[in-house]
C-alpha positions as CSV (number, residue, x, y, z in Angstrom):
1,X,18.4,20.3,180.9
2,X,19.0,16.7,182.1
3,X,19.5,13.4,180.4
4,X,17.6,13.1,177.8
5,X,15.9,9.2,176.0
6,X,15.6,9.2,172.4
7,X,13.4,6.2,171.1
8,X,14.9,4.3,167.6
9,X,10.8,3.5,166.9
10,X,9.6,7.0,167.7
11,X,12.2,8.7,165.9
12,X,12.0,11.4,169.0
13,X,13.3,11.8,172.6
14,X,12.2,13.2,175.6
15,X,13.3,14.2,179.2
16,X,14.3,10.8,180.5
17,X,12.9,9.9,184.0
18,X,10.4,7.6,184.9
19,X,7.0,8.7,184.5
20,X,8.0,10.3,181.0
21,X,9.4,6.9,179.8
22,X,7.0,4.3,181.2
23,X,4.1,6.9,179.4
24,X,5.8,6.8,176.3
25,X,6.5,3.1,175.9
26,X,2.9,2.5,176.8
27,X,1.9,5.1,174.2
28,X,-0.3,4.0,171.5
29,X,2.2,6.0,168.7
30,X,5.1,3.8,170.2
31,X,3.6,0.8,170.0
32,X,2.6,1.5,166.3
33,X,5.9,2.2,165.6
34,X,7.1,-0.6,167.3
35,X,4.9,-3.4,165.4
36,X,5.9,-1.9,162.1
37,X,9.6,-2.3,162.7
38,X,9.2,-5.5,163.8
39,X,6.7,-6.5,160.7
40,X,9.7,-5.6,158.2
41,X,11.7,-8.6,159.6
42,X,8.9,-11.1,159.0
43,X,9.0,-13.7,156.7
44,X,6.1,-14.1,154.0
45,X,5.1,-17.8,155.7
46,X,4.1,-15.5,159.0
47,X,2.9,-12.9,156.9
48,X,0.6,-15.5,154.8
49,X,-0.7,-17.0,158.0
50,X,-2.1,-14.4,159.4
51,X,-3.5,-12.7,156.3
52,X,-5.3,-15.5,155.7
53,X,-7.2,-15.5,158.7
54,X,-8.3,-12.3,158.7
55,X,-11.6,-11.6,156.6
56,X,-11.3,-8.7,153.4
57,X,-11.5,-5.3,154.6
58,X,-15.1,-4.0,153.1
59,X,-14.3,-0.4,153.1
60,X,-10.7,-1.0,151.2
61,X,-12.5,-3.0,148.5
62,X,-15.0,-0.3,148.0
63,X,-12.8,2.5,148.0
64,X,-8.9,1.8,147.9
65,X,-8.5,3.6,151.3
66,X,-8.8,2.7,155.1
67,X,-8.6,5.0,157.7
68,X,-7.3,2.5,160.1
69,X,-4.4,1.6,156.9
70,X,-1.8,-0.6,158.8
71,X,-3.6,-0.9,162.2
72,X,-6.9,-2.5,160.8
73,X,-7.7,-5.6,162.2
74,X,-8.9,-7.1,158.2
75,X,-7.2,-8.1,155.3
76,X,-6.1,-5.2,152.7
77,X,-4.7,-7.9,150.3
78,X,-6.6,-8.9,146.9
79,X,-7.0,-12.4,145.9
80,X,-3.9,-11.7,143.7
81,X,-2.1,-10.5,146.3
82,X,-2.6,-13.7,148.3
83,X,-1.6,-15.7,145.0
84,X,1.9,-13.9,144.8
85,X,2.4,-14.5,148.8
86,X,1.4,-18.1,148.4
87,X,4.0,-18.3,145.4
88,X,7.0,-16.4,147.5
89,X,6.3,-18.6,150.4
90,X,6.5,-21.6,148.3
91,X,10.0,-20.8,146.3
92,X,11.7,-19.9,149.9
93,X,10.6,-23.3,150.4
94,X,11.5,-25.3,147.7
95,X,15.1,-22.9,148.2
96,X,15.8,-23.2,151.4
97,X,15.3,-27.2,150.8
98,X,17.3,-26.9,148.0
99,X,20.5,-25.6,149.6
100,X,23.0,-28.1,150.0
101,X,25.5,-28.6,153.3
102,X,28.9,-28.9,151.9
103,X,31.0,-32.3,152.7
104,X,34.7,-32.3,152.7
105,X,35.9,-34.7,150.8
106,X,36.9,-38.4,152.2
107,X,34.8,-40.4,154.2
108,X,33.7,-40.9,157.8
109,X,36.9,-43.5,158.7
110,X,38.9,-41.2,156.8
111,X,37.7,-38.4,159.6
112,X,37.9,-41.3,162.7
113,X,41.2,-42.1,162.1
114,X,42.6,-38.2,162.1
115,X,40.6,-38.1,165.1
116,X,41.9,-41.2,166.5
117,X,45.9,-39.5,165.5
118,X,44.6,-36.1,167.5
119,X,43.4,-37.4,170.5
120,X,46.2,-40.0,171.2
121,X,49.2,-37.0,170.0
122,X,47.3,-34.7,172.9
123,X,47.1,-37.6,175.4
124,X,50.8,-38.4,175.5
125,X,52.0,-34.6,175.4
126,X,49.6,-34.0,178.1
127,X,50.9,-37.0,180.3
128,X,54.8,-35.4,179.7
129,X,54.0,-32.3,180.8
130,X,51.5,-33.0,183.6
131,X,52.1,-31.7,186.4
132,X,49.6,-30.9,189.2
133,X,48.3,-27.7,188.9
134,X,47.6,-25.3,191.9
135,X,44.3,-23.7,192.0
136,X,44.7,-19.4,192.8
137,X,41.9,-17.1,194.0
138,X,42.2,-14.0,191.8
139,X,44.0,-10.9,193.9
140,X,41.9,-9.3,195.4
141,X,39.6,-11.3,197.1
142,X,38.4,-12.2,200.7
143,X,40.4,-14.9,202.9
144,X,39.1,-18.0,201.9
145,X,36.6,-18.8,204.6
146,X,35.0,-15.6,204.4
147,X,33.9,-17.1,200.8
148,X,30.4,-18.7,199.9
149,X,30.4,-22.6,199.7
150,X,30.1,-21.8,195.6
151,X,33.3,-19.9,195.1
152,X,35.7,-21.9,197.2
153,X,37.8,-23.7,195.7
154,X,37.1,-28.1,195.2
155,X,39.6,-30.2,197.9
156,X,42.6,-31.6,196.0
157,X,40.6,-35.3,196.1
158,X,37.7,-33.6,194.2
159,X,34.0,-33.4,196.6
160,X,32.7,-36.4,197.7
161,X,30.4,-38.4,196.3
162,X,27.1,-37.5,197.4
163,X,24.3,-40.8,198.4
164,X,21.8,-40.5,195.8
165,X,18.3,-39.6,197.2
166,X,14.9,-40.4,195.1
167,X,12.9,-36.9,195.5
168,X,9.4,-37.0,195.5
């Protein structure tokens, strides 16, 4: 039977080769599917945006249906419906500018000066125990000057410095 490509959108699979797939991800039903998952994950400030650009859908307001539903290019929301949007978007606001970072307690030289204690305990144990250390291709690998200029190793001096050139 062959290998077979299920889509997460779709909710279906097919034979997988290329023809079948590049049809179905170009499919209309696919890309439906694909703008409503992605919809669920959008915050009301998006959501508010773009409804309010859009102009009122006459044949929803007449009738309470649409044959286009979710695909329409106008604006199935009442006036009410834009008042409760406008009211979400502003209490995410006024939360998310509400929530507070927490400080540890003590103050900034309080912080410097257990920095100050790290740095200089890691500078003397690394001068004790430093001791040149010998750079090792990993097993396997080609003789050295089969390698590209980017994976061999730097001389023990470090590369030169370089003139500086003005470009352009």
């Amino acid at each position: 039977m062959g290998k077979r490509y299920f889509c997460d959108y779709c909710d279906r699979s097919f034979q997988d080769n290329l023809h079948n797939r590049k049809k179905h991800l170009n499919g209309v039903q696919h890309l439906r599917a694909k703008k409503v998952w992605y919809d669920l994950f959008r915050d009301a400030a998006a959501i508010l945006v773009e409804e309010q650009n859009k102009r009122p859908c006459r044949k929803f307001l007449e009738t309470g249906q649409c044959d286009f539903d979710s695909n329409c290019r106008f604006s199935h929301m009442t006036s009410g419906d834009l008042e409760q949007l406008v009211a979400q978007v502003h209490e995410e606001r006024l939360s998310r500018d509400q929530e507070t970072v927490e400080v540890p307690e003590g103050s900034i030289e309080d912080w410097l000066e257990k920095w100050a204690k790290r740095r200089s305990s890691a500078q003397s144990s690394s001068t004790l125990s430093s001791k040149p250390v010998v750079f090792q291709y990993p097993p396997g690998w080609p003789p050295v000057q089969d390698l590209p200029p980017s994976l061999r190793a730097p001389p023990p001096g470090g590369w030169p410095q370089q003139p500086s050139v003005q470009w352009g």
